[in-house]
C-alpha positions in Angstrom: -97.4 98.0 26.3 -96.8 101.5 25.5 -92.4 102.2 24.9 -91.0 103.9 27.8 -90.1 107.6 27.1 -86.5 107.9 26.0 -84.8 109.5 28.4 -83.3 112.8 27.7 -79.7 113.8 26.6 -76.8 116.4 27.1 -75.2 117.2 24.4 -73.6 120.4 24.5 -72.1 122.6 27.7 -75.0 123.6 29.7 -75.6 125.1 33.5 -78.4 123.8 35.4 -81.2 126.1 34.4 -80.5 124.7 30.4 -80.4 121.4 31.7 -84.0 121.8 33.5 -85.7 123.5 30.2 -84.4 120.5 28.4 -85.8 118.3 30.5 -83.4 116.8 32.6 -84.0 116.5 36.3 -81.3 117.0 38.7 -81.2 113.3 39.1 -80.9 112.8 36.1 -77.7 115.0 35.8 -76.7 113.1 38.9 -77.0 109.7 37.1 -76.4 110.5 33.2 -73.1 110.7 31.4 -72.0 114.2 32.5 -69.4 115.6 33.9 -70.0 118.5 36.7 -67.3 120.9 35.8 -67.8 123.5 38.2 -70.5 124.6 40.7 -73.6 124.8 38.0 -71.7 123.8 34.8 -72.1 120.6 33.4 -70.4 118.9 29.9 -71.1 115.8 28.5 -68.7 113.0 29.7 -67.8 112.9 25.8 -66.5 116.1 25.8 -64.2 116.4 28.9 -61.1 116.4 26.5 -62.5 119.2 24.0 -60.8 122.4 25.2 -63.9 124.4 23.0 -66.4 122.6 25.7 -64.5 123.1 28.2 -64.3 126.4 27.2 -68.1 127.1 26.4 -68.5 125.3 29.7 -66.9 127.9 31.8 -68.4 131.1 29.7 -71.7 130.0 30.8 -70.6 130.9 34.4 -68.1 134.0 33.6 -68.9 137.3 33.0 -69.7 138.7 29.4 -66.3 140.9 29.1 -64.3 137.8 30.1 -61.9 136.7 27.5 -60.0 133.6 27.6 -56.1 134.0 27.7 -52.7 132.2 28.3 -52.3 128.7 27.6 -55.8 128.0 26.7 -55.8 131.0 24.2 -53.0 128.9 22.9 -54.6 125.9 22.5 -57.5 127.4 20.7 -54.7 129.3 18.2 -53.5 125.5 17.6 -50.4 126.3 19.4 -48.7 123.3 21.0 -46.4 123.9 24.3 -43.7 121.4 25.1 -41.9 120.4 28.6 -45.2 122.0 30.5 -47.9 119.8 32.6 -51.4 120.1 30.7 -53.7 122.9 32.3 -56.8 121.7 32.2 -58.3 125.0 33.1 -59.6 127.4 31.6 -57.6 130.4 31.7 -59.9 133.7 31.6 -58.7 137.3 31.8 -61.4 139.5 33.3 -60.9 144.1 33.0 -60.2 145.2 36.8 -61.5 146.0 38.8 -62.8 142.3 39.6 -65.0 140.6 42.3 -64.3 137.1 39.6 -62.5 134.1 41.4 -60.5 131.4 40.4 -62.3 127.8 40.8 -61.3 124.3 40.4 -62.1 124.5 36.1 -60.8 128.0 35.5 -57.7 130.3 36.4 -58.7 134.1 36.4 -56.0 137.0 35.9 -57.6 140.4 36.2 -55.5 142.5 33.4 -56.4 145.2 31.1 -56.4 144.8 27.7 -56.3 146.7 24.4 -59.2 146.5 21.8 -56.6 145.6 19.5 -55.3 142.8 22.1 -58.5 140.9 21.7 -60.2 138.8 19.2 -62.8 136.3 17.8 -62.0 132.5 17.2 -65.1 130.3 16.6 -68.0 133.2 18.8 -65.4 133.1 21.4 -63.8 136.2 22.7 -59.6 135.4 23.6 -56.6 137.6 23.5 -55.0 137.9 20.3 -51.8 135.8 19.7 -49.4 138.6 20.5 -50.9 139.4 24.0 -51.3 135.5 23.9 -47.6 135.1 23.5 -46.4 137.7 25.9 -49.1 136.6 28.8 -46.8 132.8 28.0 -43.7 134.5 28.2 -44.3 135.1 32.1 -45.3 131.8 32.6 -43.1 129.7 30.5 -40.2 128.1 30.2 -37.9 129.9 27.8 -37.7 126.4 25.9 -41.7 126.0 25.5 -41.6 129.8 24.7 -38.8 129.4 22.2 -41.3 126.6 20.9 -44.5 128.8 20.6 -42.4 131.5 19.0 -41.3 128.8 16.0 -44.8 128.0 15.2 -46.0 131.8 15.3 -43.4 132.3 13.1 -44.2 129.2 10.8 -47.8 130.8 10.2 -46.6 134.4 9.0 -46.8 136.2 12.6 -44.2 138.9 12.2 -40.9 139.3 13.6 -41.5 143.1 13.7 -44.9 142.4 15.5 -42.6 140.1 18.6 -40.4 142.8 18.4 -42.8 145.7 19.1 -44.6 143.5 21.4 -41.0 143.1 23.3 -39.9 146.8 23.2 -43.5 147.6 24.7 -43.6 145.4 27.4 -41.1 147.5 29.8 -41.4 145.9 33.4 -43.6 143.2 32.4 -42.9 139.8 33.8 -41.0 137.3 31.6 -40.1 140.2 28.8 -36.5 139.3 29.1 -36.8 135.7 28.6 -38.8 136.8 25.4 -36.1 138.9 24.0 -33.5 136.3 24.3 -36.0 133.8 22.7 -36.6 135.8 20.3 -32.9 136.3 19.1 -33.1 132.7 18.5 -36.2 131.9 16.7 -36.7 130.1 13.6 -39.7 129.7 11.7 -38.0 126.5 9.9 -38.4 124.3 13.1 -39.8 120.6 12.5 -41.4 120.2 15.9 -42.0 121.8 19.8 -39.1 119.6 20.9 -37.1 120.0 18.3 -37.3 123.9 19.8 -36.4 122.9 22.9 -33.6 120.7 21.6 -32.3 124.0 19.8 -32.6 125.8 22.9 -30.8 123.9 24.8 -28.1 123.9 22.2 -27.7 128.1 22.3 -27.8 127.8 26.2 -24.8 125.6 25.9 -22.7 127.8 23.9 -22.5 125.3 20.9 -22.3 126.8 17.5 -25.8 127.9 15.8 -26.9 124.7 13.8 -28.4 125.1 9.9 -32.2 124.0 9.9 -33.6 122.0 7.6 -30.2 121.7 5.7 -30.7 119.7 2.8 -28.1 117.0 2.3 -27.2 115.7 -0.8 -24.7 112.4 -1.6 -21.4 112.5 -3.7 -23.5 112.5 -6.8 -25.7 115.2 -6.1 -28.4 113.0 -5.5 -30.9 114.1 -2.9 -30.5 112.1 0.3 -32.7 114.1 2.3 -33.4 117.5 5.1 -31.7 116.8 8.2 -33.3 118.9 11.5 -30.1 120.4 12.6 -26.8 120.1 10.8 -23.6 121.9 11.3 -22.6 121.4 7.1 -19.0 122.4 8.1 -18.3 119.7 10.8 -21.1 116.7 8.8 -22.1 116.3 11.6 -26.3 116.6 11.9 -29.1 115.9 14.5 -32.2 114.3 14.2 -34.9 114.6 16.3 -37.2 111.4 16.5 -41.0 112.3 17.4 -43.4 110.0 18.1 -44.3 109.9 14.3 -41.0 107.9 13.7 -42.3 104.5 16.0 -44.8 103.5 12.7 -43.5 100.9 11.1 -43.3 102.5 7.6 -41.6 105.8 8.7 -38.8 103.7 10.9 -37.9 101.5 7.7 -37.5 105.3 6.0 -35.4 106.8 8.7 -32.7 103.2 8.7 -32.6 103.8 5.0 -32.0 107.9 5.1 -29.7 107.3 7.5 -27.5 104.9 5.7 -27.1 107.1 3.2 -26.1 109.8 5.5 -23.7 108.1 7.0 -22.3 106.7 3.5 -22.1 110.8 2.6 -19.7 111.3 5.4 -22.1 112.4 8.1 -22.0 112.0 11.5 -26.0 111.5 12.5 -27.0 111.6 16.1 -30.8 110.7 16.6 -32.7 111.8 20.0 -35.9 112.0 21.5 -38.5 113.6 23.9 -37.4 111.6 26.5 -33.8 112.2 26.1 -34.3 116.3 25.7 -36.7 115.7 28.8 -34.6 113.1 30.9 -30.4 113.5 30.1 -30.0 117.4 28.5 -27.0 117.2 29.6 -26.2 113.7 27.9 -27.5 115.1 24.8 -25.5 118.2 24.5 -22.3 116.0 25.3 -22.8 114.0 22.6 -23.4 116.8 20.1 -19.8 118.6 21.8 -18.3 115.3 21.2 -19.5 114.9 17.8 -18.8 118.6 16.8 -15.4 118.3 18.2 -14.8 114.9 16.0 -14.3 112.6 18.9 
């Protein structure tokens, strides 16, 4: 008995003309492990969680001058934005003027943009991280923006470059919230929340904490670098990730922070879901501490 034909595969982003030359039936795109993303596009099931495929998915559909913007320019730069639901879509910006429409996998602005605005990441075509950051800074949350900003900072993006970026964006929307994140950012931030955390802090009023501080015991000896201390009132902040639930790094932390507190330091310890849930908790505790109650 002769061994049945093995039936064929998607393994890449494809529309339904590449899926016929490769052999597969509309049944079978019916029936396989695919995922129809938009009216013709289809992804392997595999893949639904890749941003690239998602990406390549919706460039199969877009037109050739479309570049891909906002927060999934972002992702592809490796930038991570806290406090924000996921957008799954794919955002695209398209040169007016545009006949392009928005769909159910991809969010289209119609915008122009400078060569010098634009550039290549893996073949694909997506707005270069300072148009990336100021098209955020109209949709963010100056928190999640302040975040961004950290890590842009952390990989040698220029201040002067934010602040050109700033002082030529007259009248465009969110250019104040930029300036005022700006005034605060740090490329010595640990994490996205931790950015937030700080944010909040400045919104507050309360006195500009020291990042990174590095703490030492009454020896000398190195104890460790705190996230936020304010060396002149001991009193420091720690922000807990989800890094610190393994077993290894809690043992760390309970042994770090006996020493701190031997030193003479006040440590407060928070999380995501306390920046998230009780801001206003959070920044009563660090008041209360700062104030040595």
């Amino acid at each position: 008995m002769p061994t049945p034909p093995v039936p064929p595969r998607i393994h890449r982003p494809t529309d339904r003309a590449g899926a016929r030359a490769a052999g597969v039936t509309d049944w079978q795109l019916r029936h396989l492990e695919v995922v129809r993303s938009s009216r013709d596009t289809y992804l392997p099931a595999a893949m639904v969680d890749d941003v690239r495929a998602r990406v390549a998915a919706v460039l199969l559909g877009a037109p050739p001058t479309a570049v891909v913007s906002h927060v999934t320019a972002a992702a592809l730069w490796g930038l991570q934005i806290p406090l924000v639901v996921e957008d799954r879509r794919v955002h695209l910006t398209v040169q007016p003027p545009t006949h392009v429409r928005s769909r159910a996998d991809r969010r289209v602005h119609c915008a122009h943009l400078e060569d010098w605005q634009i550039s290549r990441r893996g073949g694909i075509a997506l707005t270069s991280p300072g148009r990336t950051w100021r098209d955020l800074a109209g949709d963010l949350p100056a928190g999640a923006l302040l975040a961004v900003t950290d890590q842009m900072l952390a990989r040698r993006y220029p201040a002067e470059a934010f602040r050109r970026l700033v002082d030529g964006g007259r009248g465009v929307r969110g250019i104040r919230t930029a300036r005022r994140v700006l005034a605060v950012a740090d490329p010595l931030a640990g994490s996205p929340m931790e950015s937030v955390l700080r944010w909040l802090i400045h919104e507050a009023g309360l006195p500009t904490p020291v990042l990174q501080h590095t703490v030492r015991g009454p020896r000398g000896e190195f104890i460790g670098h705190v996230d936020l201390a304010w060396p002149e009132r001991r009193v420091l902040v720690e922000f807990d990730g989800d890094v610190h639930r393994e077993r290894h790094v809690f043992v760390n932390d309970l042994r770090r922070q006996n020493g701190l507190v031997l030193a003479g330091w006040v440590v407060l310890r928070f999380t995501s879901a306390d920046v998230r849930g009780r801001p206003a908790w959070v920044l009563e505790m660090i008041r209360r501490a700062l104030a040595g109650l």
